[in-house]
C-alpha positions as CSV (number, residue, x, y, z in Angstrom):
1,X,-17.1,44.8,-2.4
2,X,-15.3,41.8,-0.7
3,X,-18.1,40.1,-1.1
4,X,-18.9,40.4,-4.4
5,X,-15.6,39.2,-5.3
6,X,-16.2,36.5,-3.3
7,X,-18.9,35.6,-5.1
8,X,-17.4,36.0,-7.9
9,X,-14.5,33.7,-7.9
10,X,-17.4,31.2,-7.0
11,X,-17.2,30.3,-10.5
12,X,-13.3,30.6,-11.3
13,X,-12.6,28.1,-8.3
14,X,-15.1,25.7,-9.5
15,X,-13.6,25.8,-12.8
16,X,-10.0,25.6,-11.4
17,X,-10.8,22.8,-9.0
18,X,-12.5,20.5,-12.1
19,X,-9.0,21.4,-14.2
20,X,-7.1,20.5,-11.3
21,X,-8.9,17.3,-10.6
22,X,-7.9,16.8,-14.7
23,X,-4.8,17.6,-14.6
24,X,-3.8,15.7,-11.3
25,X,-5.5,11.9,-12.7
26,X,-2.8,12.3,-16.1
27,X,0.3,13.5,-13.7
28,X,-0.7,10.7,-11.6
29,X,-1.4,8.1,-14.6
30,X,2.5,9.3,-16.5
31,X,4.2,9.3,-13.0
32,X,3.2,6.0,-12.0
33,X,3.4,4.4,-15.7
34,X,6.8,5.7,-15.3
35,X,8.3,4.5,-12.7
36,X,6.5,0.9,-11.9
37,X,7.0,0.2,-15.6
38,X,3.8,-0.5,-16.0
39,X,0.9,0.0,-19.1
40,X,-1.8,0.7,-16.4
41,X,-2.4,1.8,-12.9
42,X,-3.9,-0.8,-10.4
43,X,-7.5,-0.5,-9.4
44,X,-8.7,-1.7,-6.4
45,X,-11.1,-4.4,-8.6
46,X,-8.1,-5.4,-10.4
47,X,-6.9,-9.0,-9.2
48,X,-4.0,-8.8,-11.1
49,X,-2.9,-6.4,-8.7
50,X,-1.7,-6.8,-5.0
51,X,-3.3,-5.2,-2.3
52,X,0.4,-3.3,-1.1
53,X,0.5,-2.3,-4.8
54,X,-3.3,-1.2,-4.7
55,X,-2.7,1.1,-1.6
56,X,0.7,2.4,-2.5
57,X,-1.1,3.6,-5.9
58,X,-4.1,5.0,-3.9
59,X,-1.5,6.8,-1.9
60,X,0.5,8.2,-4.4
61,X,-2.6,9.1,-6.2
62,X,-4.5,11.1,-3.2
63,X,-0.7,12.7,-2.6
64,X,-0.5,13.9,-6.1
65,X,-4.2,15.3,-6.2
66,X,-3.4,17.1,-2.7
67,X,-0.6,19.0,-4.1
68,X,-2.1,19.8,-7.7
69,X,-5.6,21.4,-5.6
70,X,-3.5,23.4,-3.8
71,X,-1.1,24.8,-6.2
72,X,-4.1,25.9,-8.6
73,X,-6.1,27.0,-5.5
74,X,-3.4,29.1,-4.1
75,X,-2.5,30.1,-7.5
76,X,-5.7,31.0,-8.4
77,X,-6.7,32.8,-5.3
78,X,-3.2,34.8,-5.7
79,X,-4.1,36.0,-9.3
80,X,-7.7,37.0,-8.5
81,X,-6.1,39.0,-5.3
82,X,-3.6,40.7,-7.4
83,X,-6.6,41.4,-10.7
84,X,-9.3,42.6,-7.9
85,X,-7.3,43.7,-5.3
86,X,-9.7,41.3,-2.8
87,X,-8.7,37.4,-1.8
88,X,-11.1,35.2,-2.6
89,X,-11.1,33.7,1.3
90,X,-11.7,36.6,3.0
C-alpha cells in the first residue's frame, strides 16, 4: 500500500514542484522590485548591472526558491499523509 501511494504522489509532487518553481520567480521578481527600487531584476548578461548586484540577486533568488520548494513540499507531503494516511517519503 505504501508504495502505491508513493507512486501516486509521483504526479502531485511534480505538479507541486512546477507551481512552486512559479510561484517562487514572481515572489522573487515583487520582492526584489521592491526593495532595490528597481523595474527589473539583474541578469547575469545584463551590463547595466554590477557583478555584487548580479550575485546578491542570484542569492536572494536561490534563497527564496529554497524556502518556497520546501514549504509546498512539506506541505504537500503533509496533506497527502493526513488524505492517505501514508507519507509520500517513506
Amino acid at each position: 500500500m505504501a508504495d502505491m501511494a508513493k507512486m501516486a504522489y509521483r504526479p502531485i509532487g511534480l505538479a507541486a514542484s512546477l507551481g512552486s518553481a512559479a510561484l517562487a520567480g514572481k515572489l522573487v521578481a515583487a520582492i526584489w522590485k521592491k526593495v532595490a527600487h528597481e523595474d527589473d531584476t539583474p541578469g547575469a548578461l545584463d551590463p547595466q548591472y554590477s557583478m555584487g548586484k548580479v550575485l546578491a540577486f542570484a542569492l536572494f533568488q536561490a534563497g527564496v526558491f529554497a524556502i518556497v520548494q520546501v514549504l509546498i513540499d512539506r506541505g504537500g507531503a503533509r496533506l497527502f499523509e493526513k488524505v492517505t494516511g501514508a507519507w509520500p517519503g517513506d
